[in-house]
C-alpha positions as CSV (number, residue, x, y, z in Angstrom):
1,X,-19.0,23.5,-14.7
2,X,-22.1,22.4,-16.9
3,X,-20.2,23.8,-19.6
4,X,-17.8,21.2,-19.6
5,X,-20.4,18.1,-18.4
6,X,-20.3,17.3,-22.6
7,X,-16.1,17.5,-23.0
8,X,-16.3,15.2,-20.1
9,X,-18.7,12.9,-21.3
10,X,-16.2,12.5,-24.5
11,X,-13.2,11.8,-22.5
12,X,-15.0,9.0,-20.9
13,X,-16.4,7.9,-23.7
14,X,-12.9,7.6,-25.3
15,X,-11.1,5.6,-22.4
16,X,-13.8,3.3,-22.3
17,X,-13.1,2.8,-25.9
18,X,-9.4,2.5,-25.9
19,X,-9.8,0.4,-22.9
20,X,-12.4,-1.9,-25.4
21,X,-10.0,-2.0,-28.1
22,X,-7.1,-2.6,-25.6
23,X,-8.9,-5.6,-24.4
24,X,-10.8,-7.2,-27.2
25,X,-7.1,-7.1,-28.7
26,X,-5.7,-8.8,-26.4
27,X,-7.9,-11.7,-26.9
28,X,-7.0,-12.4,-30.6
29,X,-3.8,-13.9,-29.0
30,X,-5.1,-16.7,-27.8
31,X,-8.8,-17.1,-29.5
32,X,-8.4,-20.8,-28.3
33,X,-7.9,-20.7,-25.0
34,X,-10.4,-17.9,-24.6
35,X,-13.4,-20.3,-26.7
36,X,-12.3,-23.0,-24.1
37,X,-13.2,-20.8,-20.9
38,X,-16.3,-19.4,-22.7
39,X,-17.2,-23.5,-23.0
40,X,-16.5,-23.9,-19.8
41,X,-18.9,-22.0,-18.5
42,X,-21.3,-23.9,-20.8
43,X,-21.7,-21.0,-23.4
44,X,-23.3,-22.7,-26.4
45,X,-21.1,-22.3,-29.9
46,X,-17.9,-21.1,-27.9
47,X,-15.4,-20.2,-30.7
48,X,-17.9,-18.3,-32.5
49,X,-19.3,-16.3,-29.1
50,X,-14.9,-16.0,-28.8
51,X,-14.7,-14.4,-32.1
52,X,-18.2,-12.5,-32.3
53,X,-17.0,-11.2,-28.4
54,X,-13.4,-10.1,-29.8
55,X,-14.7,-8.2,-32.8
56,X,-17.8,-6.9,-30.4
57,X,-15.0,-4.9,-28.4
58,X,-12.3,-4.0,-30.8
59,X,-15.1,-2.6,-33.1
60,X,-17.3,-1.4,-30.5
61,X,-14.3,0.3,-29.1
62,X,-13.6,2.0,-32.1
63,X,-17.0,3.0,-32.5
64,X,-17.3,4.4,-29.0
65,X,-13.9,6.6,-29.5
66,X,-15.4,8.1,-32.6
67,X,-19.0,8.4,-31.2
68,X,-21.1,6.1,-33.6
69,X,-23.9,4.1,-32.2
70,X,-22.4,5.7,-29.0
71,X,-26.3,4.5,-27.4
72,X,-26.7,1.2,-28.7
73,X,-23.0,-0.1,-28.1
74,X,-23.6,1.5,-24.5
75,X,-25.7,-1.2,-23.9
76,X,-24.7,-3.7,-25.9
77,X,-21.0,-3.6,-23.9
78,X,-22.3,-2.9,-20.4
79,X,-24.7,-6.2,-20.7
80,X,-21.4,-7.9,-21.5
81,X,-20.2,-6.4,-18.5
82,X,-22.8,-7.1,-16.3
83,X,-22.6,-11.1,-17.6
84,X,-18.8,-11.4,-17.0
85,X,-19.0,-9.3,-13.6
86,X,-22.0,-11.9,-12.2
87,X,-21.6,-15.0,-13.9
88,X,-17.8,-15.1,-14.3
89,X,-15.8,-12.9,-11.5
90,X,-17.2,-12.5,-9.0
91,X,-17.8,-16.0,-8.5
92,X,-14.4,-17.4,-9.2
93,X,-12.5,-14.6,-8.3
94,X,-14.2,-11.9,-6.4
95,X,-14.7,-8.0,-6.6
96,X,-10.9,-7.3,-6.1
97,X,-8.4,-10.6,-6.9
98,X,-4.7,-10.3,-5.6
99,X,-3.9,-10.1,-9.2
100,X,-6.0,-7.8,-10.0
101,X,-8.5,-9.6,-12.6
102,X,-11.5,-9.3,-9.9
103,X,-14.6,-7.6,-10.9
104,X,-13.6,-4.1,-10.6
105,X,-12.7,-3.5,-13.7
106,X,-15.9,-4.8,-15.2
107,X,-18.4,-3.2,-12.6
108,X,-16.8,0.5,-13.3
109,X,-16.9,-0.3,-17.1
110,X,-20.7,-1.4,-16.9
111,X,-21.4,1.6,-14.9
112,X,-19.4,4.2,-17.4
113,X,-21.1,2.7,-20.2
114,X,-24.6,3.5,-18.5
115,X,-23.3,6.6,-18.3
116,X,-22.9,6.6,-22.5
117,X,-26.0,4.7,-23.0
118,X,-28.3,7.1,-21.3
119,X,-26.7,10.5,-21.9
120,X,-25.0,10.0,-25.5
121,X,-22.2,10.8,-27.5
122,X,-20.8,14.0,-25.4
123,X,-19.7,17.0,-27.7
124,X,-17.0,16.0,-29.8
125,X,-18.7,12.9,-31.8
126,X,-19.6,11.6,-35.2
127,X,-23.2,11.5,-34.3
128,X,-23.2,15.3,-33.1
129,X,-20.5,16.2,-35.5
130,X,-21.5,15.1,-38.8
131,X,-24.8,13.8,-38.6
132,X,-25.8,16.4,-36.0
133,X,-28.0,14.0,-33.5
134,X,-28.2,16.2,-29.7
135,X,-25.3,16.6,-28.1
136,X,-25.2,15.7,-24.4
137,X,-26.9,18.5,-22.5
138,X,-26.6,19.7,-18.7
């Protein structure tokens, strides 16, 4: 089974960044509306944190899928995840909402993207691939 702990460690890594994309895109629908809750909850310059925030995950997304920065954006993404989980679900709507926009979704992202940040890339990466950083060990 420690064989395949690095193929593993890619397929998460790729979900989280489709599910990144998926989301960040999503937002460019309605950048207004989406600056007008980030000023809501008093976040200083909101439709530049809106637009900085959609290009964070539809890049970052990208970025995880292919396994670039694969460390850095780990972080990066899972402190946005921890901020909307604390400071924006789970005191409005809770950790599961009837319509399903609770915390949940952001709490398993955070945690996944731990995962990334501490262990890397997985096998099948850019950074292990081409530039030939350490692959994900057992």
């Amino acid at each position: 089974m420690p064989k395949l702990a690095p193929y593993a460690l890619t397929l998460l890594r790729v979900i989280v960044g489709i599910t990144f994309i998926v989301h960040g895109y999503a937002k460019t629908g309605f950048v207004g509306g989406f600056a007008d809750g980030l000023a809501a909850m008093n976040l200083p310059l909101p439709n530049i944190a809106a637009i900085v925030i959609i290009a964070v995950e539809i890049i970052g997304g990208g970025a995880l899928i292919l396994g670039i920065g694969t460390r850095w954006l780990g972080l990066v993404l899972a402190a946005e995840m921890a901020f909307i989980a604390m400071f924006v679900k789970m005191p409005t709507v809770g950790f599961m909402a009837g319509r399903g926009v609770g915390a949940e979704l952001d709490l398993n992202l955070f945690a996944a993207l731990l995962v990334i940040a501490t262990v890397g890339s997985g096998a099948l990466s850019v950074e292990g691939t081409l530039l030939g950083r350490k692959k994900a060990r057992d």
